[in-house]
VOMAR-848791 format. One record per residue (C-alpha): residue in three letters; x negated, y negated, z. Coordinates in steps of 0.5 Angstrom, whole numbers, plus 500, padded with zeros to 3 digits. Example, Ala and Ser with C-alpha at 12.3 -4.5 7.8 and 13.67 -1.06 7.14 Angstrom:
REM VOMAR-848791
{'ALA',{475,509,516}}
{'SER',{473,502,514}}
//
This chain:
REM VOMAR-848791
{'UNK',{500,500,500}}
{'UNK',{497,494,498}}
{'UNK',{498,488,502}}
{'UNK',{501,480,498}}
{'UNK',{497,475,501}}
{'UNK',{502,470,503}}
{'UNK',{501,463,500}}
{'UNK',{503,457,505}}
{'UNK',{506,450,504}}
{'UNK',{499,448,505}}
{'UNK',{496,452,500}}
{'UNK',{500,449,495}}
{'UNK',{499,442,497}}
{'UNK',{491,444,496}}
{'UNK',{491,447,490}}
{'UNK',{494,442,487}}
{'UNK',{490,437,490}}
{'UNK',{484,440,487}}
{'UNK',{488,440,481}}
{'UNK',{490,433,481}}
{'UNK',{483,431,483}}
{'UNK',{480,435,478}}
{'UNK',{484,431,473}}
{'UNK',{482,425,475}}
{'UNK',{475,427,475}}
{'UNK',{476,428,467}}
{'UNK',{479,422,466}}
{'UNK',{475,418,470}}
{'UNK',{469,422,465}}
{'UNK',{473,420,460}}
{'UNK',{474,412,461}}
{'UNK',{466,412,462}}
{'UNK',{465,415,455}}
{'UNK',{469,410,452}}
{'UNK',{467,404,456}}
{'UNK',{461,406,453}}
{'UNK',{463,405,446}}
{'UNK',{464,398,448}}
{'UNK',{470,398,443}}
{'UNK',{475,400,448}}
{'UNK',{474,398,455}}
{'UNK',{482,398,458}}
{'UNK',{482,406,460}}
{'UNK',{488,403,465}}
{'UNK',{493,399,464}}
{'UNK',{497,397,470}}
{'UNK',{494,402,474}}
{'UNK',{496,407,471}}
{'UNK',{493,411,465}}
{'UNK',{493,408,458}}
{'UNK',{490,415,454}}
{'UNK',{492,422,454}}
{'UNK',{486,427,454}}
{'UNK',{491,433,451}}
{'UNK',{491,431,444}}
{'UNK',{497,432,439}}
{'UNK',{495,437,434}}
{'UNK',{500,437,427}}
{'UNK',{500,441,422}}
{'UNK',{498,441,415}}
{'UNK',{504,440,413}}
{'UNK',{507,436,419}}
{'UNK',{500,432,417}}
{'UNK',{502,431,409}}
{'UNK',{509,429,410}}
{'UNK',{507,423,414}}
{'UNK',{502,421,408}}
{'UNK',{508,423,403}}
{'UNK',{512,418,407}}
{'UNK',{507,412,408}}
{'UNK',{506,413,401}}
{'UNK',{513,412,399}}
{'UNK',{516,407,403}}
{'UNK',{509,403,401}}
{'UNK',{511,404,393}}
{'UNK',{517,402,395}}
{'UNK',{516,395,399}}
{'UNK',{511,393,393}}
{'UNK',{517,395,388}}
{'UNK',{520,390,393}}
{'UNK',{515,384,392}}
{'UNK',{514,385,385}}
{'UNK',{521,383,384}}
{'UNK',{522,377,389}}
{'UNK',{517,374,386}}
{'UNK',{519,375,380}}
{'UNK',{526,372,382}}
{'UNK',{527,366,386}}
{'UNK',{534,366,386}}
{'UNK',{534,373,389}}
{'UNK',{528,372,394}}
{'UNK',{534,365,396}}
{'UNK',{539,370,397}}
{'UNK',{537,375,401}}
{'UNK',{531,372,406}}
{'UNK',{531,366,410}}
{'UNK',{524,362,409}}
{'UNK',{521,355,413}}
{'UNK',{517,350,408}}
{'UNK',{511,353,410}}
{'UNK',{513,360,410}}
{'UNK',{515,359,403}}
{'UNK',{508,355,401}}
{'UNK',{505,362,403}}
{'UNK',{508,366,399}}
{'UNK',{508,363,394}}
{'UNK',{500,362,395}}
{'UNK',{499,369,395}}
{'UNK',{501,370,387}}
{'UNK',{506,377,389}}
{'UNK',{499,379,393}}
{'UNK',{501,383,400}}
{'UNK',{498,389,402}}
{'UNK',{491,391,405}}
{'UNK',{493,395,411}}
{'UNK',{498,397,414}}
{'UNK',{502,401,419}}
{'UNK',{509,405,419}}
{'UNK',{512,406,426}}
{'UNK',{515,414,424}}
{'UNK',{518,418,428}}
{'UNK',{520,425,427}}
{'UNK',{528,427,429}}
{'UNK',{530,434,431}}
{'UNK',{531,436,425}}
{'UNK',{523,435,423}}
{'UNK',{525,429,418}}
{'UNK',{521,423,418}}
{'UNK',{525,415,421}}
{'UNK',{520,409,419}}
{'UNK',{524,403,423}}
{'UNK',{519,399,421}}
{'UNK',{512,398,418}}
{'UNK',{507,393,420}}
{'UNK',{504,389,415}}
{'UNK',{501,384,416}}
{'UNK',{496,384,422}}
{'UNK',{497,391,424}}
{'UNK',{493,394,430}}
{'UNK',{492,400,433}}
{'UNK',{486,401,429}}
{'UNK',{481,403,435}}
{'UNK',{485,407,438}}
{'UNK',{486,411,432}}
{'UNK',{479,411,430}}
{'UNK',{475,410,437}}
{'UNK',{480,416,442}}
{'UNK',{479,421,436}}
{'UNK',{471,420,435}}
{'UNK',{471,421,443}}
{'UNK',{476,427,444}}
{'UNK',{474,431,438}}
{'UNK',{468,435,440}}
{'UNK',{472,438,444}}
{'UNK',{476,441,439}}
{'UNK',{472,442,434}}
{'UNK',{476,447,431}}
{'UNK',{481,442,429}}
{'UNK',{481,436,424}}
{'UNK',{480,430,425}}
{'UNK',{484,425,420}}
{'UNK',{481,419,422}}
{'UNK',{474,421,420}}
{'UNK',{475,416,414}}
{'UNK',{479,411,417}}
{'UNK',{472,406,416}}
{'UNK',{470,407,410}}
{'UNK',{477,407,406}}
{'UNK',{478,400,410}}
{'UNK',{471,397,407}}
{'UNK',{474,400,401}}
{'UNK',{479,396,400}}
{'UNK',{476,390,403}}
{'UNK',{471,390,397}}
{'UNK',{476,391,393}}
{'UNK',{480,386,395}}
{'UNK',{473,381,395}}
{'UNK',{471,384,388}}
{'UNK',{478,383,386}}
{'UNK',{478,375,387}}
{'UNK',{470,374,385}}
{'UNK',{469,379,378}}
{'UNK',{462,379,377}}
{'UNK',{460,374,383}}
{'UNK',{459,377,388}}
{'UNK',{454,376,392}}
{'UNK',{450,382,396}}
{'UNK',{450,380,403}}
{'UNK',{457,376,403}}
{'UNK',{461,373,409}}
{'UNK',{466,375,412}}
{'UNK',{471,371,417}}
{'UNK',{474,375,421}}
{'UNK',{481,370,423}}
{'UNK',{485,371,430}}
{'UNK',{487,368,435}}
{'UNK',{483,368,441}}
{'UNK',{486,366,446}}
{'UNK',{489,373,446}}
{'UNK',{486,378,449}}
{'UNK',{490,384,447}}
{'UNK',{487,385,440}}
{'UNK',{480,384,442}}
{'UNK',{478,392,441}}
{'UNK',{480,391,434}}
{'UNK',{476,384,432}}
{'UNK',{470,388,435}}
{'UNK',{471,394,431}}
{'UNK',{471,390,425}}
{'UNK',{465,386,427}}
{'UNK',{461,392,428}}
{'UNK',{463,396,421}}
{'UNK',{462,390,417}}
{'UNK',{455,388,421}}
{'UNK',{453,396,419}}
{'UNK',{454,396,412}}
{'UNK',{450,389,413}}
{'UNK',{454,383,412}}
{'UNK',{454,377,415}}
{'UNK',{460,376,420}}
{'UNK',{462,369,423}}
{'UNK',{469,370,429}}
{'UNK',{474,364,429}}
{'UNK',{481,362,429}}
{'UNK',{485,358,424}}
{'UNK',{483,351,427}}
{'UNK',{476,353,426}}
{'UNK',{476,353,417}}
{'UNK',{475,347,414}}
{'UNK',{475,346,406}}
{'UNK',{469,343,404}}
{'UNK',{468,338,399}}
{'UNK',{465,343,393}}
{'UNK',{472,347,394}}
{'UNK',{470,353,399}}
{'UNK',{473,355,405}}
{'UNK',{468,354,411}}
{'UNK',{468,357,419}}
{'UNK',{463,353,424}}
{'UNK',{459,350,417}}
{'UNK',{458,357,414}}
{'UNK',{461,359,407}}
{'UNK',{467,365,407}}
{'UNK',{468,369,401}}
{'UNK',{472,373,405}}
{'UNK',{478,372,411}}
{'UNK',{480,379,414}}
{'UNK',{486,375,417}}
{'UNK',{489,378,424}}
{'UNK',{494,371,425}}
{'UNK',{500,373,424}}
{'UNK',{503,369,418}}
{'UNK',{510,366,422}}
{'UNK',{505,364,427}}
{'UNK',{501,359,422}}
{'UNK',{508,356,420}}
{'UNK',{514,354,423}}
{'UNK',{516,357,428}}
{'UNK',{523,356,430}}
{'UNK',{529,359,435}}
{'UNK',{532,365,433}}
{'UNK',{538,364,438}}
{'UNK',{542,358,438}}
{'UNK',{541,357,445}}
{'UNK',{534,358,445}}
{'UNK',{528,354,448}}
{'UNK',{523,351,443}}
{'UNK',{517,354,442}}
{'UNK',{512,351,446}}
{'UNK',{508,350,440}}
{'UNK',{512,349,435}}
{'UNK',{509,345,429}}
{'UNK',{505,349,423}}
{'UNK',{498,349,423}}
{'UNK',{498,345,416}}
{'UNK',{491,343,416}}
{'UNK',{488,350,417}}
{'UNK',{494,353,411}}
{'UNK',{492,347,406}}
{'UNK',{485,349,407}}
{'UNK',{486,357,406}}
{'UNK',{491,356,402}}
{'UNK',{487,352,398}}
{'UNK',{481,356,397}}
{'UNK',{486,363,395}}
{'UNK',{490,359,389}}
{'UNK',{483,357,386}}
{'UNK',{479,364,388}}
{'UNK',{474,362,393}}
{'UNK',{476,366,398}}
{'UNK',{479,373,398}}
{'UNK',{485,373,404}}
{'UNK',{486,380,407}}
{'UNK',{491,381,409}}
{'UNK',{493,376,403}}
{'UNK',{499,371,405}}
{'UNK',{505,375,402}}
{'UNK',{506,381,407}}
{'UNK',{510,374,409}}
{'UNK',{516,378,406}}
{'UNK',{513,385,408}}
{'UNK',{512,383,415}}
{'UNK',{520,380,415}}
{'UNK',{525,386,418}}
{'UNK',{530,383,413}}
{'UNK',{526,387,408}}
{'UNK',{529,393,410}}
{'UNK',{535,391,409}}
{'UNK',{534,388,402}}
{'UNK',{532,396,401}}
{'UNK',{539,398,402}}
{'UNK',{543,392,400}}
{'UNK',{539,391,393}}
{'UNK',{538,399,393}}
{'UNK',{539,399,386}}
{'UNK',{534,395,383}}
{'UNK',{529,401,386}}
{'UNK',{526,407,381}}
{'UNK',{528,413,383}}
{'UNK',{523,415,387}}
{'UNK',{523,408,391}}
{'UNK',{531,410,392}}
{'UNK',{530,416,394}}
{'UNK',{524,414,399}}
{'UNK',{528,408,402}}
{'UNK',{534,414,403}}
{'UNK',{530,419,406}}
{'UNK',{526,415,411}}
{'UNK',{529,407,412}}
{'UNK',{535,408,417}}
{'UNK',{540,403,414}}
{'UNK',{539,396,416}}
{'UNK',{544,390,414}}
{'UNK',{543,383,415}}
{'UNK',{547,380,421}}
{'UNK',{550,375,416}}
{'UNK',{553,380,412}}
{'UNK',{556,385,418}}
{'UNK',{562,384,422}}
{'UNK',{560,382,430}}
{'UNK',{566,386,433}}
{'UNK',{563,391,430}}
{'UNK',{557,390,433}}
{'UNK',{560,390,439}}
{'UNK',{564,395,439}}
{'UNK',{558,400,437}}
{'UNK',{553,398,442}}
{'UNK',{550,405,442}}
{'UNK',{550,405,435}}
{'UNK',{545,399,434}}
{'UNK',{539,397,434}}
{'UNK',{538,389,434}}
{'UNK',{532,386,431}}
{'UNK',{530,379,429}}
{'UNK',{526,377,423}}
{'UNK',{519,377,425}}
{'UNK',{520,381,432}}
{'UNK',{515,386,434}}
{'UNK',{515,393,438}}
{'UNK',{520,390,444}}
{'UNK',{519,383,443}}
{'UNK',{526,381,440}}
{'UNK',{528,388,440}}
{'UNK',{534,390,443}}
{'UNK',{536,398,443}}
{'UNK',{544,398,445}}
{'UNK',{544,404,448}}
{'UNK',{538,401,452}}
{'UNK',{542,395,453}}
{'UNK',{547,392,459}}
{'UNK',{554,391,456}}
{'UNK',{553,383,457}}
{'UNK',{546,383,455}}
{'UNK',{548,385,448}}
{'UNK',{555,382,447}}
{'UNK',{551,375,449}}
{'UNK',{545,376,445}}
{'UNK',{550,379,438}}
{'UNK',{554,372,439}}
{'UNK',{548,366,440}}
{'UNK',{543,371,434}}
{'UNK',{542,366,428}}
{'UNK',{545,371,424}}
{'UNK',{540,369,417}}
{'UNK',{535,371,422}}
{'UNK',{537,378,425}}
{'UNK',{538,386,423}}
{'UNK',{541,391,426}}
{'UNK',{539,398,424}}
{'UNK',{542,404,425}}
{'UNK',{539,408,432}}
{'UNK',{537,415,431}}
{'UNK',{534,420,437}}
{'UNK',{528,422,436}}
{'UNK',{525,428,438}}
{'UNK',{522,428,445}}
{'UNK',{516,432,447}}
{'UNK',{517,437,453}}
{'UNK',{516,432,458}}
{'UNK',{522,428,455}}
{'UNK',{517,422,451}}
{'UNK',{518,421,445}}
{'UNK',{512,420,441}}
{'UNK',{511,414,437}}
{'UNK',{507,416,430}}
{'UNK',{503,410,427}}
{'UNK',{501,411,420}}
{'UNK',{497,407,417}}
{'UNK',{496,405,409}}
{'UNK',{490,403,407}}
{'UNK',{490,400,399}}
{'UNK',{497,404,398}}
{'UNK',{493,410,400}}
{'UNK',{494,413,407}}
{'UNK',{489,412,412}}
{'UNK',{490,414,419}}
{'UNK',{495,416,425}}
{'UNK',{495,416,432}}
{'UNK',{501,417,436}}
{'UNK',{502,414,442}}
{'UNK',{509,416,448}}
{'UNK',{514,413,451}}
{'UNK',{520,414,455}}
{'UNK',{524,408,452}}
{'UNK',{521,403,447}}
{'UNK',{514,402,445}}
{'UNK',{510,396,447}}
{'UNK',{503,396,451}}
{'UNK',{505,401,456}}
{'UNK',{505,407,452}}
{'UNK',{501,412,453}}
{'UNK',{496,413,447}}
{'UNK',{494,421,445}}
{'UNK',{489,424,440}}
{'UNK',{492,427,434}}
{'UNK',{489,432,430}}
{'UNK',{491,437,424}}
{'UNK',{491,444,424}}
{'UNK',{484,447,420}}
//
């Protein structure tokens, strides 16, 4: 007869404690080894852990189908750019633009597109749902390429996809600058990388990029809008230095006007277009000086009533195009073009968005919202300025959060992915995991 060793309350607590600690210890290994990197150096956020050691692993076709979706969506959204340029009356029609945002996209000549990057989320059924896609200063760029870098040796068996993320970016910026140049580029050009620096959150990014480019042995020079100056022989300038590149991480409803998108709303503390900086960048585009990545047309790319253009203007699409917007565009409409009793009535069903709003900043899920919450933002919502988009459930994973996938587009190309959890929506204190791909 064998005798069962019993196991006490205490021992439990015990193993747990070591097993806690044991987690802890790995972790505090690994916030080390990224503060290292000097990229990342927030392995927390508010106390609590920002990254996930345990990676995502996708497969093959999982993998596939995400870059199938990001190509295709991106195909549509240059179908879409190439059409309101070429229709005044129909860019009137069906977006609402200030002077200077005008003046913007006008600039950019239909250009739109460097990198890009699609928030998708896979339903239950395993499709695919975009609810949005950044185009114009698009982050997550280090958690994509750095947590990769970091976590890979550990799982050597699986692929990384992000291994090419940085020569597929320098890639598309060389184009971009040969594009703009033709045969007079330079061997060792400058690059300005714009962005605005009294904001801390994307200064892993501006890192990043400085330390690519430096790399490859290109002159980089750091600074904000108020920095470039046009130079009497026509060139763009920062701190005196010629710039035949601008990477450009300040959004585009930032350099213009910036109005309330609620009809009871408080001005914004800085509301007035930053004029003198946009004649000089804008000055420079049109007369082929400067090559601008992102160019100034994601203005219309960036706007969240594109995706209810998709829809509306269906149409007007190829095939392939109609069938991409079906199949990953959940339906959007403009508040203007729907009934607000509706709205109301179906809270659950909803999700309100403004123009230019971004990951919970004037993003409102009804299903996530008090009752007088939303009847209070639907009814003060300058409705020209507003969508609402069909709410789906995503898919959760075991511990009920729901992986957000952000998939990058690099020159129409996919480019990356990283995936990022959460219980609600997604904004900075979400937890970022490593992602791989079956071999």
């Amino acid at each position: 007869m064998h005798q069962t060793s019993k196991t006490t309350p205490a021992k439990v607590k015990n193993q747990m404690d070591s097993f806690e600690g044991e987690k802890s210890t790995q972790y505090e290994a690994f916030a080390r080894e990224l503060v290292e990197t000097c990229i990342i150096s927030d392995p927390w956020v508010e106390g609590h852990e920002r990254f996930r050691l345990e990676p995502v692993v996708l497969s093959r076709k999982e993998h596939e189908a995400f870059c199938h979706a990001i190509e295709s969506v991106g195909r549509a959204y240059a179908e879409m750019i190439g059409m309101l340029y070429n229709d005044s009356s129909l860019l009137d029609q069906s977006f609402y633009l200030t002077p200077w945002q005008r003046a913007m996209w006008i600039a950019s000549g239909g250009a739109w597109h460097g990198i890009a990057r699609a928030d998708a989320f896979v339903l239950k059924d395993g499709s695919i749902r975009i609810c949005e896609l950044n185009a114009d200063t698009p982050s997550g760029e280090p958690e994509a390429v750095i947590l990769n870098e970091v976590r890979h040796p550990f799982h050597p068996n699986l692929i990384n996809p992000n291994a090419n993320f940085r020569d597929q970016f320098i890639g598309m910026v060389e184009a971009s600058y040969r594009a703009t140049f033709g045969e007079k580029v330079v061997a060792r050009p400058t690059l300005g990388i714009v962005y605005p620096t009294d904001i801390p959150e994307d200064l892993s990014m501006i890192e990043l990029y400085r330390r690519w480019f430096q790399e490859k042995g290109w002159n980089v020079v750091l600074g904000s809008p108020y920095n470039l100056k046009r130079g009497d022989d026509g060139n763009l300038k920062m701190f005196g230095e010629r710039l035949h590149i601008v990477l450009r991480h300040y959004k585009t409803d930032w350099w213009g006007e910036r109005e309330p998108v609620l009809y009871h709303d408080e001005e914004y503390l800085d509301p007035d277009p930053l004029d003198e900086p946009l004649q000089a960048i804008l000055g420079a585009d049109v007369d082929g000086r400067v090559a601008v990545v992102n160019p100034f047309g994601a203005i219309l790319a960036q706007n969240k009533l594109a995706m209810a253009f998709f829809h509306k203007e269906i149409e007007r699409f190829s095939s392939e195009s109609r069938e991409a917007i079906r199949a990953y565009i959940p339906p959007t409409f403009r508040l203007c073009d729907v009934n607000r009793d509706t709205i109301l009535a179906e809270k659950e069903r909803w999700v309100l968005k403004s123009d230019f709003g971004c990951e919970g900043d004037e993003v409102m899920i009804g299903k996530l919202s008090e009752q007088d919450h939303w009847e209070r933002i639907v009814a003060d919502a300058i409705p020209e300025r507003w969508i609402v988009q069909e709410f789906f459930e995503a898919a959760a994973d075991a511990n009920e959060m729901i992986p957000n996938y952000g998939v990058f587009l690099i020159g129409g190309k996919a480019g990356g992915i990283f995936t990022r959890f959460s219980s609600a929506s997604t904004d900075y204190r979400a937890v970022t995991a490593p992602t791989f791909v079956e071999s």
